[in-house]
Residue, then its C-alpha position, 0 to 999 in steps of 0.5 A: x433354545x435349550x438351556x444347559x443344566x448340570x445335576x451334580x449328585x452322587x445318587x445315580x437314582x437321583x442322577x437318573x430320575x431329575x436328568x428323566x424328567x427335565x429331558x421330558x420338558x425338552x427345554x434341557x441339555x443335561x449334563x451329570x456329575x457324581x460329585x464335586x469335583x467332576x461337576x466343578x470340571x464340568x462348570x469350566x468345560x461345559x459352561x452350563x446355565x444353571x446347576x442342582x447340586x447335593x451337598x453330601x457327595x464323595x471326594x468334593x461335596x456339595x459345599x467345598x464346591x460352592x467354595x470353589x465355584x465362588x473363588x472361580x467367580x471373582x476370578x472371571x474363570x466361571x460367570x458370575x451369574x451362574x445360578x446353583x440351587x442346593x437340592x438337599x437330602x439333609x436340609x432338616x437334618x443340618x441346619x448349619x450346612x443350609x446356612x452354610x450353603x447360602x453364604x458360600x453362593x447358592x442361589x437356592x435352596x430344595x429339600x430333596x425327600x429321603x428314603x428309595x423312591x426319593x427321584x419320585x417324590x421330588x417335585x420337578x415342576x417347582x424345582x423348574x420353576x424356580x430354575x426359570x425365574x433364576x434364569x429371567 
């Protein structure tokens, strides 16, 4: 049976290209989010598995939402093993929201490559991986 994924990010490339390559594996519903709060919408209606998120993101970003998700936990309004890795852009850059990041709640952490041809360059398979020994 599929697991549910949900990509939050507010690149359509990299929207596009990581719900493209999952779909291909055929282990994935894939939900998308542009940002923050539509994805955290998307959390307590669709109740994915697993979610990759960015941190930089429009209206609500990437940590706000972990916040968010983190308070909706202890709540018992979303399940507190809900895995969400952090698929970076500025991980290099921004030290501190990485950190950030890992004491709000992500359950991992991914550099995601800069530049045009960045849904190219992400490594798919590692990132599955990962994914897959979250859900174990």
């Amino acid at each position: 049976m599929a697991k549910k994924l949900l990509i939050i990010d507010d690149s359509f490339l990299v929207r596009s290209g990581l719900e493209g390559a999952f779909k291909k594996s055929g282990k994935w519903e894939i939900s998308l989010a542009e940002n923050g709060k539509i994805g955290l919408e998307k959390i307590l209606s669709e109740k994915p598995d697993i979610v990759i998120m960015d941190i930089e993101m429009p209206e609500m970003d990437g940590l706000a939402t972990l916040k968010e998700i983190g308070s909706r936990k202890r709540s018992g309004e979303i399940l507190k093993s809900l895995p969400v890795i952090i698929l970076s852009g500025t991980m290099y850059e921004n030290d501190e929201n990485i950190r950030r990041a890992k004491m709000l709640g992500a359950s991992d952490v991914m550099a995601k490559p800069m530049g045009k041809s960045s849904t190219v360059t992400i490594d798919v398979t590692a990132l599955q991986e990962r994914m897959e020994k979250l859900l174990a």
